[in-house]
C-alpha positions as a printed NumPy array, in Angstrom:
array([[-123.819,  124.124,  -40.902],
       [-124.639,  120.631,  -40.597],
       [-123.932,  118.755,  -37.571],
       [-122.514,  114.868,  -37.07 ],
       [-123.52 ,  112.904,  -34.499],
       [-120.038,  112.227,  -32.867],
       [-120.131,  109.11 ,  -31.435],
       [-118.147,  110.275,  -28.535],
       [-121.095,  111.836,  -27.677],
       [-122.742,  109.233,  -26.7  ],
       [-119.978,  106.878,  -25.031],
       [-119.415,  107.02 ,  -21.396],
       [-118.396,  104.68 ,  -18.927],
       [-121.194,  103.557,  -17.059],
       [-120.284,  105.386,  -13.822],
       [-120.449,  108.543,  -15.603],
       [-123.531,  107.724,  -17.23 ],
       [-125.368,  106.861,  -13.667],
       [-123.867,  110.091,  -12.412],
       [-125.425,  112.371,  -15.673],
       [-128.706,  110.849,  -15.744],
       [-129.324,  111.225,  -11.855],
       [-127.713,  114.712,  -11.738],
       [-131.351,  116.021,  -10.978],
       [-132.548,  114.399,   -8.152],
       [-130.563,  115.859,   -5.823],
       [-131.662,  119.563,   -6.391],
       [-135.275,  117.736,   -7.16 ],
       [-135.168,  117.631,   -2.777],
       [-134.563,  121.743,   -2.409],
       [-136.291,  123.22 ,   -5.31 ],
       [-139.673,  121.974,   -7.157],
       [-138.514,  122.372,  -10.815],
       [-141.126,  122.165,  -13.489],
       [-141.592,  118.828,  -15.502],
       [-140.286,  121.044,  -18.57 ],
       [-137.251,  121.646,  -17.177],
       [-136.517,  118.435,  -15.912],
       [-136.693,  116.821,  -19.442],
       [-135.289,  119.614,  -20.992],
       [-132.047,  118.708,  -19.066],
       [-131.333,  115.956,  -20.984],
       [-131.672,  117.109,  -24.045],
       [-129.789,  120.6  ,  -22.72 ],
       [-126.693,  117.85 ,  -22.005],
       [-126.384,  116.017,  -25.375],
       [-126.548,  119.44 ,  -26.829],
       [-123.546,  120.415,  -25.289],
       [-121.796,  117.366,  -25.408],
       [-122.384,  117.298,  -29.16 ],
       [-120.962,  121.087,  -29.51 ],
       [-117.963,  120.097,  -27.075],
       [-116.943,  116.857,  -29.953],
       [-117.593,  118.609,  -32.912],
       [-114.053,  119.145,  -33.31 ],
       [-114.478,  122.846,  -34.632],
       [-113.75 ,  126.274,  -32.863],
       [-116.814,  128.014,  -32.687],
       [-115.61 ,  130.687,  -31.607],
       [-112.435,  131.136,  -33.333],
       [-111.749,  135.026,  -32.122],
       [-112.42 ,  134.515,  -28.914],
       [-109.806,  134.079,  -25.982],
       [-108.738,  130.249,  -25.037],
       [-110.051,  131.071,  -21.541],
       [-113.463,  132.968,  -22.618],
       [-116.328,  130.468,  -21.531],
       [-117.524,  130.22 ,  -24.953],
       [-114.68 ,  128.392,  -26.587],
       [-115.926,  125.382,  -24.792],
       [-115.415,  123.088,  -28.327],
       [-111.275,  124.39 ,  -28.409],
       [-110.894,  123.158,  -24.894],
       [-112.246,  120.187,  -25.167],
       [-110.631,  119.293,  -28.705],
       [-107.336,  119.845,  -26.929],
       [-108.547,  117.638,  -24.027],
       [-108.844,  114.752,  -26.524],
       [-105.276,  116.004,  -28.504],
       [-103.186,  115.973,  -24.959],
       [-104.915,  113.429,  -23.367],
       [-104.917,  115.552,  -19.695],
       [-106.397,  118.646,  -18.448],
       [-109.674,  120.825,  -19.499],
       [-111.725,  118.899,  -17.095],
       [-114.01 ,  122.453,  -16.451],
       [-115.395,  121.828,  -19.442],
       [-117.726,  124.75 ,  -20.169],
       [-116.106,  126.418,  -16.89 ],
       [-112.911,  127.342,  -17.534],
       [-112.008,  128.979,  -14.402],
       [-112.4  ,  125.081,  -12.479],
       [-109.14 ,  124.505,  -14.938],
       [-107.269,  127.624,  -13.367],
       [-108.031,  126.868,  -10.001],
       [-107.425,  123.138,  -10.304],
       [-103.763,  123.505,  -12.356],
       [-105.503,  121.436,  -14.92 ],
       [-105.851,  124.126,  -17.783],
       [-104.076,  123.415,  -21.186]])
C-alpha cells in the first residue's frame, strides 16, 4: 500500500506547531531520555499524523471506539467539523462529550 503525503499533515497553525515541537522539554526536566528517543519523537508524530489523514479505515472490523481506528475518527473529525479531539485516545472523547 502506498502512502500520500497528505498535506494536512503538515499544516498547523503556528501555536500548535510551537506546542508539538516543544512537547519534550518538559518531561526532558524529570526523566533523562536517550538522544534516540528524543529524535525519534518527531518522526513517531508525523507518522501518526500521516496514518490519522490518510482518509482510509485501517482497521475496518474493528469497533469505532477501539484505540486502533484512530484514521475513522479522525476522517469523521474532518467530515463533521466537531468532536474526536482524543485523537488516538478515544476514551478523552467519552469523558469530554466530544465523541462522534
Amino acid at each position: 500500500m502506498a502512502l500520500l503525503v497528505d498535506y494536512s499533515t503538515f499544516s498547523f497553525h503556528w501555536a500548535e506547531a510551537f506546542l508539538l515541537g516543544t512537547v519534550i522539554l518538559f518531561p526532558l526536566f524529570v526523566y533523562p531520555f536517550q538522544a534516540a528517543a528524543i529524535l525519534f519523537l518527531p518522526v513517531m508524530s508525523l507518522i501518526i499524523n500521516l496514518l490519522g489523514h490518510c482518509n482510509y479505515d485501517l482497521f475496518a472490523t474493528h469497533d469505532p471506539n477501539h484505540v486502533l481506528k484512530f484514521s475513522y475518527r479522525h476522517s469523521m473529525r474532518h467530515k463533521k467539523g466537531r468532536g474526536n479531539l482524543g485523537f488516538l485516545l478515544p476514551w478523552l472523547d467519552t469523558l469530554c462529550r466530544t465523541s462522534i
